[in-house]
BAFI-3210 file (N, C-alpha, C; in Angstrom, 3 decimals, decimal comma, padded with zeros to 6 digits):
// residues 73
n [1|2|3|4|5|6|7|8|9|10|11|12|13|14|15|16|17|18|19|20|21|22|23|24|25|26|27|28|29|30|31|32|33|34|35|36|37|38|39|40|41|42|43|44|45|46|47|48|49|50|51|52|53|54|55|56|57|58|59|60|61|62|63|64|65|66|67|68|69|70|71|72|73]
n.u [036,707|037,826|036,682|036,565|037,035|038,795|037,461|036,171|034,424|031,677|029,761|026,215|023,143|019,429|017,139|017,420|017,272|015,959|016,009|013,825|012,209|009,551|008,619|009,131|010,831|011,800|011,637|013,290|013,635|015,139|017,848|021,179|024,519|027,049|028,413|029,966|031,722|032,682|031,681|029,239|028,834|027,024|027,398|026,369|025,855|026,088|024,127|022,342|021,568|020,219|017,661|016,715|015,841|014,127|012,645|011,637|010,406|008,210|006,313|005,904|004,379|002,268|001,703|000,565|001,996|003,623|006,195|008,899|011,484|014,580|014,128|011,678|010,156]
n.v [-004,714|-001,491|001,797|004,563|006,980|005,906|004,172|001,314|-001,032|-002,629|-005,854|-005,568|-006,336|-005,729|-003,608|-000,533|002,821|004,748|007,310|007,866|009,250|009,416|008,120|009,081|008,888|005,423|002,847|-000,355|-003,710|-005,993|-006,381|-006,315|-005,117|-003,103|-001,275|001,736|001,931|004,240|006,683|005,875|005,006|003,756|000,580|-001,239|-004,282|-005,091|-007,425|-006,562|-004,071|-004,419|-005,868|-004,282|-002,491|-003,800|-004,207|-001,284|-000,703|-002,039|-001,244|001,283|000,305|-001,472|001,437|002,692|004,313|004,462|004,374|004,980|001,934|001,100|-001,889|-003,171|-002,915]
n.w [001,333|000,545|000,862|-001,001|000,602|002,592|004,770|005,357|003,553|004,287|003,801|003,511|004,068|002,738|003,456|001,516|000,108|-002,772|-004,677|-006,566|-009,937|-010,888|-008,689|-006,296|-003,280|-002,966|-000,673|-001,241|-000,834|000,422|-000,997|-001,464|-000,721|-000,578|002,025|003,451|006,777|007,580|005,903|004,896|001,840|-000,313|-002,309|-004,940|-006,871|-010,277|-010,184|-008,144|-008,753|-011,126|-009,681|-008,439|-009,828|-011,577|-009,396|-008,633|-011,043|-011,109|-009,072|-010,233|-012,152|-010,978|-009,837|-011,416|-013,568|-016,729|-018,733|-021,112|-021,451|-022,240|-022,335|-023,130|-020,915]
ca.u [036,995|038,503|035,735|037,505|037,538|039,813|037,201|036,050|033,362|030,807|028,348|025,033|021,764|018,460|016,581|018,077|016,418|016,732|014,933|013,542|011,784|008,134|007,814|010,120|011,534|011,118|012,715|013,589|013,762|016,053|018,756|022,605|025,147|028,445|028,107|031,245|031,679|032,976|031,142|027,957|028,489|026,774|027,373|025,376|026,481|025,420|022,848|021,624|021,543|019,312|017,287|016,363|015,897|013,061|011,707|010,803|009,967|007,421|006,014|005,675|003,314|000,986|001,146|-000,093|003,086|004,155|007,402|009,597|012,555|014,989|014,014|010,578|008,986]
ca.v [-003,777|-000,241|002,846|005,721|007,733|005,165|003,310|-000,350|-001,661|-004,030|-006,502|-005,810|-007,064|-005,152|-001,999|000,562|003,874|005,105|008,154|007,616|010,291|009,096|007,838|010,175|008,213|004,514|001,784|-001,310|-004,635|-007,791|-006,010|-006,922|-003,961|-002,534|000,234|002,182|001,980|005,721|007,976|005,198|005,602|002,519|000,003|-002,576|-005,103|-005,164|-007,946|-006,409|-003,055|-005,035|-006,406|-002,810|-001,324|-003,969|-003,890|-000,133|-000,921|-003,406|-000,764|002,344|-000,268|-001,363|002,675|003,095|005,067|003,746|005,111|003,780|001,351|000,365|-003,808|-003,368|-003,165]
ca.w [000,259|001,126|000,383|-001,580|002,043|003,481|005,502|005,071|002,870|004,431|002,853|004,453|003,364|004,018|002,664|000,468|-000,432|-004,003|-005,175|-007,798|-010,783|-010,686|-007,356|-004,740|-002,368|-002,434|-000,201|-002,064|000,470|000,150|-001,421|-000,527|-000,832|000,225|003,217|003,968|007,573|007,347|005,053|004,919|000,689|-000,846|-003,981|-005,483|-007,569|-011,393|-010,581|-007,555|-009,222|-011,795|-008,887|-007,654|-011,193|-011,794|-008,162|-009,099|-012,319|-010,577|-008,556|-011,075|-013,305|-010,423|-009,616|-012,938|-014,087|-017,212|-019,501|-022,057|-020,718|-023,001|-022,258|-023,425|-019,965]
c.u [037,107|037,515|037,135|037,711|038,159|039,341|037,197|034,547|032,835|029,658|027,114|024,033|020,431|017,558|017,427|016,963|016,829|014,971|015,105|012,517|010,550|007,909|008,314|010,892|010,872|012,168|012,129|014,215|014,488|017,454|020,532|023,462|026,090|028,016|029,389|030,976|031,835|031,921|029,581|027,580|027,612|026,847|026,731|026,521|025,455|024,038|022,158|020,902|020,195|017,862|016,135|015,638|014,029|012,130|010,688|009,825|008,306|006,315|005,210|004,253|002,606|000,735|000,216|000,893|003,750|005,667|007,949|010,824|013,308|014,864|012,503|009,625|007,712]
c.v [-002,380|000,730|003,673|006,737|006,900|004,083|001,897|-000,510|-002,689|-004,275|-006,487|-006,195|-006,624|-004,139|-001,158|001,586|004,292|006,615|008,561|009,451|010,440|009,197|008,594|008,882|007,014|003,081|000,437|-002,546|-005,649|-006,855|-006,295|-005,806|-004,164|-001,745|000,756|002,203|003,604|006,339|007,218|005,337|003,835|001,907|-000,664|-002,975|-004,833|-005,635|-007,193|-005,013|-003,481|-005,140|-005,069|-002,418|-002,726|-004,184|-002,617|000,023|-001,432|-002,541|000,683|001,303|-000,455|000,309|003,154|004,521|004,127|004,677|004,062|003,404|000,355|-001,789|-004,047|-003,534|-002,648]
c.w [000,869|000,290|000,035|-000,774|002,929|004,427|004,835|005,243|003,476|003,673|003,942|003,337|004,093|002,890|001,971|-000,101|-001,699|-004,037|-006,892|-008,640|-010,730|-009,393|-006,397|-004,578|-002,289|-001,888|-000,802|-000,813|-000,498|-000,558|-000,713|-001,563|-000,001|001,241|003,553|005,413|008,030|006,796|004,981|003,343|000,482|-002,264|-003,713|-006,413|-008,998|-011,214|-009,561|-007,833|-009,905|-011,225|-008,309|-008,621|-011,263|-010,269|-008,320|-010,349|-012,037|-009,921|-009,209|-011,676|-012,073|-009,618|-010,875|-013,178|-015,034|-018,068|-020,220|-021,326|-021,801|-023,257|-022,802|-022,422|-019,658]
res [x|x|x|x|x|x|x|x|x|x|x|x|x|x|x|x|x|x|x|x|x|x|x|x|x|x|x|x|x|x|x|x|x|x|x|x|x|x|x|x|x|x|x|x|x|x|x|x|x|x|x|x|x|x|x|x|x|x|x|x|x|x|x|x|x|x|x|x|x|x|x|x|x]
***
Protein backbone atom coordinates (compact mmCIF):
# COMPACT_ATOMS: atom_id res chain seq x y z
CA UNK A 1 0.00 0.00 0.00
CA UNK A 2 1.49 3.48 -1.11
CA UNK A 3 1.77 6.14 2.14
CA UNK A 4 0.34 9.62 1.09
CA UNK A 5 4.30 10.80 0.83
CA UNK A 6 4.87 8.41 -1.96
CA UNK A 7 6.67 5.76 0.06
CA UNK A 8 5.54 2.13 0.73
CA UNK A 9 3.39 0.88 3.49
CA UNK A 10 4.63 -2.16 5.45
CA UNK A 11 2.80 -4.62 7.73
CA UNK A 12 4.85 -4.84 10.85
CA UNK A 13 3.86 -6.37 14.03
CA UNK A 14 5.28 -5.22 17.45
CA UNK A 15 4.89 -2.21 19.92
CA UNK A 16 3.19 0.97 19.12
CA UNK A 17 3.25 4.07 21.34
CA UNK A 18 0.05 6.06 21.70
CA UNK A 19 -0.20 8.94 24.06
CA UNK A 20 -2.72 8.74 25.71
CA UNK A 21 -4.81 11.64 28.23
CA UNK A 22 -4.60 9.86 31.62
CA UNK A 23 -1.63 7.90 31.29
CA UNK A 24 1.19 9.99 28.99
CA UNK A 25 2.89 7.84 27.00
CA UNK A 26 2.02 4.22 26.90
CA UNK A 27 3.39 1.39 24.64
CA UNK A 28 0.78 -1.06 23.61
CA UNK A 29 2.46 -4.76 22.62
CA UNK A 30 1.18 -7.35 19.98
CA UNK A 31 -0.21 -4.85 17.80
CA UNK A 32 0.04 -5.28 13.77
CA UNK A 33 0.15 -1.93 11.74
CA UNK A 34 1.15 -0.23 8.56
CA UNK A 35 4.72 1.75 8.86
CA UNK A 36 5.56 4.00 5.95
CA UNK A 37 8.96 3.12 4.99
CA UNK A 38 9.46 6.99 4.28
CA UNK A 39 7.95 9.34 6.71
CA UNK A 40 7.52 6.16 9.46
CA UNK A 41 3.46 7.52 9.59
CA UNK A 42 1.45 4.59 11.05
CA UNK A 43 -2.22 2.92 10.55
CA UNK A 44 -4.06 0.41 12.36
CA UNK A 45 -6.77 -1.40 11.22
CA UNK A 46 -10.37 -0.83 12.78
CA UNK A 47 -9.95 -4.11 14.80
CA UNK A 48 -6.54 -3.47 15.79
CA UNK A 49 -7.38 0.09 16.57
CA UNK A 50 -10.09 -1.65 18.84
CA UNK A 51 -7.37 -3.92 20.23
CA UNK A 52 -5.26 -0.87 21.47
CA UNK A 53 -8.30 1.23 22.63
CA UNK A 54 -9.18 -1.67 25.12
CA UNK A 55 -5.51 -2.58 25.95
CA UNK A 56 -5.46 1.09 27.49
CA UNK A 57 -8.67 0.86 28.65
CA UNK A 58 -7.28 -2.32 30.56
CA UNK A 59 -4.57 -0.44 32.02
CA UNK A 60 -6.26 3.03 33.14
CA UNK A 61 -8.77 0.58 35.40
CA UNK A 62 -5.99 -1.47 37.13
CA UNK A 63 -4.30 2.28 37.42
CA UNK A 64 -7.29 3.17 39.16
CA UNK A 65 -8.28 5.85 36.48
CA UNK A 66 -11.72 5.41 35.69
CA UNK A 67 -13.97 7.75 33.02
CA UNK A 68 -16.98 7.37 31.04
CA UNK A 69 -16.55 5.24 27.61
CA UNK A 70 -19.24 5.18 25.40
CA UNK A 71 -19.37 0.84 25.67
CA UNK A 72 -20.04 0.93 29.26
CA UNK A 73 -16.48 0.14 30.37
Amino acid sequence: MQCICGGESVLQKGLIEFNTRFLGKIIVPDIEFLECDSCGDQLLTPEESDKAIDYIAGEERKRGIYRLRGKGK
